[in-house]
C-alpha positions in Angstrom: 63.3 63.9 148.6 66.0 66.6 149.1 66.2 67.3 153.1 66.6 70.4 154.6 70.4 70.5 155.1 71.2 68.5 152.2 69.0 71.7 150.3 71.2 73.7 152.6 74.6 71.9 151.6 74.1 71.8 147.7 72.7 75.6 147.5 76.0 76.5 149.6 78.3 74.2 147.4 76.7 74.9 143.9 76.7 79.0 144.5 78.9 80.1 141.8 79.0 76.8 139.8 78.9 77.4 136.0 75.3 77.0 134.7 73.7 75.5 131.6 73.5 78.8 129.0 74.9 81.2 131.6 75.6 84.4 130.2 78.3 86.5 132.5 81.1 85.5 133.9 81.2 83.6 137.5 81.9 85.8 140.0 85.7 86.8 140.6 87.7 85.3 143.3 90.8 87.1 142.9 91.6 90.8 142.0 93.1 89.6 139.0 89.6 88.3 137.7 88.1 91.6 139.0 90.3 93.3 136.8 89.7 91.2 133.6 86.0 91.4 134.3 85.9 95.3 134.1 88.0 95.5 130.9 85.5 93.2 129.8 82.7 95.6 130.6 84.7 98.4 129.6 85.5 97.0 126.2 81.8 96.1 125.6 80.8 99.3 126.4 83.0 101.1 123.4 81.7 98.1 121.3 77.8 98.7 122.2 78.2 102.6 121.3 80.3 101.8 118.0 77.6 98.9 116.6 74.7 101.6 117.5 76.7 104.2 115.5 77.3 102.2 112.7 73.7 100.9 112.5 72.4 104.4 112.9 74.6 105.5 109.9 73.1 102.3 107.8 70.0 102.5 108.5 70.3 106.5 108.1 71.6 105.9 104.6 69.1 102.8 103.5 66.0 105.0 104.2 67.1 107.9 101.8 67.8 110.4 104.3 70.0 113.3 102.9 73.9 112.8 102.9 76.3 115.2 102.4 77.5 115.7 99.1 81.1 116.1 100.8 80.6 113.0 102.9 82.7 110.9 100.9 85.3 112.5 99.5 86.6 115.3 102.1 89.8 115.3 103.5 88.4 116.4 106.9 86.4 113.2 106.9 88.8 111.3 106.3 91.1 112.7 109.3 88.2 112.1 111.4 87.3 108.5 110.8 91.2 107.5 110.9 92.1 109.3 114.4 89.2 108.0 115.8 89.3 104.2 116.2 93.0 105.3 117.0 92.1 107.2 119.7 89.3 104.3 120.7 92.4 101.7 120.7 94.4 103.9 123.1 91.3 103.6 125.4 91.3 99.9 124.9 95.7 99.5 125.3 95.7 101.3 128.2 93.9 99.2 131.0 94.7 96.1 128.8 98.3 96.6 129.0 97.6 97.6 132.8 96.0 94.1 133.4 98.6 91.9 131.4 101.9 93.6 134.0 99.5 92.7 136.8 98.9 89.2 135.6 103.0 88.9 135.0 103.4 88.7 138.7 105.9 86.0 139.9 105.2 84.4 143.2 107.6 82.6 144.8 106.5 79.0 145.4 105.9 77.7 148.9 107.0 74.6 148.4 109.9 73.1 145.9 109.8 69.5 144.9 113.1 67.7 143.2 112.5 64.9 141.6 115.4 62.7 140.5 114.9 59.2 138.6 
């Protein structure tokens, strides 16, 4: 029988504790992790919009609707679809690059052991 404060005690101790098919993250207790977290989101945002393009395209072209006869073989297209996912990856570099100088930070330590043996 769980008392009052021991309810109290475990609720307060076990508030961010990693749970059995948790899906998120844990909450961030630094500014690095608050960082990491929204490149995560932002990165699963670009990936959510470019899965529902591609499906829309498949699906699109499975049920018979018209394609363009040029479609395949146009230069143009083929401009388009290769500065694209570069300009998707400069999105992506950018804040990643951003996080990984933050997270090269050097701290000096507080306190220096020697051990000698």
């Amino acid at each position: 029988m769980k008392t009052p404060i021991n309810a109290l005690l475990e609720a307060s101790l076990l508030r961010d504790a990693a749970e059995p098919f948790q899906l998120g993250f844990q909450d961030a207790a630094s500014p690095v992790m608050e960082e990491i977290l929204f490149l995560h989101n932002q990165i699963m945002f670009i990936l959510i919009i470019i899965i529902t393009a591609v499906l829309w395209l498949i699906i699109r072209g499975l049920t018979g609707q018209a394609y363009h006869r040029y479609l395949v073989e146009g230069t143009t297209i083929e401009i388009v679809w290769t500065i694209i996912p570069a300009i998707i990856l400069v999105f992506i570099a950018f804040p990643s690059l951003k996080l990984l100088y933050l997270m090269d930070e050097v701290v000096e330590p507080g306190v220096t052991v020697k051990a000698i043996g």
